[in-house]
C-alpha positions as CSV (number, residue, x, y, z in Angstrom):
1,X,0.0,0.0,0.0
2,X,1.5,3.4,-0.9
3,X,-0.1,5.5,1.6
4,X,2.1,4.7,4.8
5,X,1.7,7.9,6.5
6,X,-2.5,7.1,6.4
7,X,-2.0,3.7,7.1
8,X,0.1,4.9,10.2
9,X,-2.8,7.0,11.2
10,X,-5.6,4.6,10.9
11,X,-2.9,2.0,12.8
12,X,-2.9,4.0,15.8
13,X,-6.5,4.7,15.9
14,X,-7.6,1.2,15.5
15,X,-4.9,0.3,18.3
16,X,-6.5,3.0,20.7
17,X,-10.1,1.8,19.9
18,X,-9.0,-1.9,21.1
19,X,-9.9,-3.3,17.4
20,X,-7.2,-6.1,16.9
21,X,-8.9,-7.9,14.7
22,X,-9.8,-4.7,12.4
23,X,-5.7,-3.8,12.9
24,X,-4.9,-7.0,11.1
25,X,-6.9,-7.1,8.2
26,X,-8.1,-3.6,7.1
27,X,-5.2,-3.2,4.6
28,X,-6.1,-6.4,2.9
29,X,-9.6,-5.6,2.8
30,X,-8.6,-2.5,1.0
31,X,-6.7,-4.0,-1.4
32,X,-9.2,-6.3,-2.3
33,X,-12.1,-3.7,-2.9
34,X,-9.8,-2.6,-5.3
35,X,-10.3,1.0,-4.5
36,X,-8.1,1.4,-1.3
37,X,-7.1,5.2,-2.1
38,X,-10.7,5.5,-1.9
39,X,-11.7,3.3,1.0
40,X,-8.8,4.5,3.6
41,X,-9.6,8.0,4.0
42,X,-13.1,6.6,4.4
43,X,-12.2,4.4,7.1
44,X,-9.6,6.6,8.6
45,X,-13.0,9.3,8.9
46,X,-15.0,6.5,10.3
47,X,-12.4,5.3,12.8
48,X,-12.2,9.9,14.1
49,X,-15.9,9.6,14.2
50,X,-16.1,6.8,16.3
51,X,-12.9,8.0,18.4
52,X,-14.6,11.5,18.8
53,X,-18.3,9.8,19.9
54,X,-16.4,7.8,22.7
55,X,-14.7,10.7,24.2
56,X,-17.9,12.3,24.0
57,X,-19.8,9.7,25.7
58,X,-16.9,9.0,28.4
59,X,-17.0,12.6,29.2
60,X,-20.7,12.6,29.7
61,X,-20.4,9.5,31.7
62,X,-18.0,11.0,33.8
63,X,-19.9,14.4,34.5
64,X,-22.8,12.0,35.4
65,X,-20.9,10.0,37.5
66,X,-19.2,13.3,39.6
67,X,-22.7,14.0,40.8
68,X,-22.3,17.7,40.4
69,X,-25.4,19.6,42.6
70,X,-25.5,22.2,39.6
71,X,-23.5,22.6,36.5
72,X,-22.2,26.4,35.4
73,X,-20.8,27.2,32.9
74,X,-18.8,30.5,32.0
75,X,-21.6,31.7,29.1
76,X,-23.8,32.1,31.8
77,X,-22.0,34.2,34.4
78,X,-23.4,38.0,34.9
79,X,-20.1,40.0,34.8
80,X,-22.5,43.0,35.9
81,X,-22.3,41.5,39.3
82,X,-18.4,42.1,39.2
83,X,-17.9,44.9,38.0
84,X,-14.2,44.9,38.7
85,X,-13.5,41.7,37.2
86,X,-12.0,42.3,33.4
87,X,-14.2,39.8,30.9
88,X,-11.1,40.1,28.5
89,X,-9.3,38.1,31.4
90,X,-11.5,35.7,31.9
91,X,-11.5,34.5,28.5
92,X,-8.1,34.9,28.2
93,X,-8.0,32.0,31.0
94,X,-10.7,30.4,29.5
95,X,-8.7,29.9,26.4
96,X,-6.8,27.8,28.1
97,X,-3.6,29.1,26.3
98,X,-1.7,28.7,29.8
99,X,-1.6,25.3,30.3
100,X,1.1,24.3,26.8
101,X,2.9,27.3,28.1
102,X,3.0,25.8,31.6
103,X,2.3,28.9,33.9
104,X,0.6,28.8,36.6
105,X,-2.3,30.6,37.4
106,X,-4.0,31.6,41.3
107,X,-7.4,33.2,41.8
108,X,-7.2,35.1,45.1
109,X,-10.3,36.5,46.7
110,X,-12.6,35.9,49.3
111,X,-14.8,33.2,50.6
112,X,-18.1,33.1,48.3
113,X,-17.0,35.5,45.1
114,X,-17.0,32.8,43.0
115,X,-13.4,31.7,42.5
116,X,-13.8,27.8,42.1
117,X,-17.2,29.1,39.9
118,X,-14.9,30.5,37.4
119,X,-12.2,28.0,37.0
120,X,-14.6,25.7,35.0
């Protein structure tokens, strides 16, 4: 097969999904549909889809299973009440852009204002 780098790929996925039997025959499926430019991108899509709708569903489970009284979310908080607290900063944070860069980040403030709130 001439498309190693997209064989690599769908390798790696189909190792992560725990598909062994799928790992060992895909390429000569391929082959034998006699279209396998055609059919690996397909499968390589499939193989995303499915790896995207289990992190989906393990991240539900886990939210579920956390037992969270109430779940906020930043799109709902009333910067009105805060006045003093810059929205351009909070997304920044949001962004998340601090974590690759590994700083570290401390919200200081008293008891009630919110704090833990904002960190998720």
């Amino acid at each position: 097969m001439s498309d190693e780098p997209l064989c690599g790929r769908i390798d790696a996925r189909l190792r992560a999904l725990h598909l062994p039997g799928a790992l060992q025959r895909y390429r000569e499926l391929a082959e034998a549909s006699g279209a396998p430019e055609a059919v690996l991108p397909f499968l390589e899509a499939c193989l995303q889809a499915e790896w995207e709708s289990r992190e989906l569903h393990r991240y539900e489970r886990n939210l579920r299973a956390a037992r969270f009284p109430v779940v906020k979310e930043l799109s709902g908080f009333d910067f009105t009440v805060l006045p003093s607290l810059a929205k351009a900063r909070v997304d920044e944070l949001a962004s998340g852009r601090f974590i690759p860069a590994h700083e570290t980040v401390l919200l200081v403030g008293n008891s009630g204002t919110g704090k833990h709130a904002r960190i998720r």
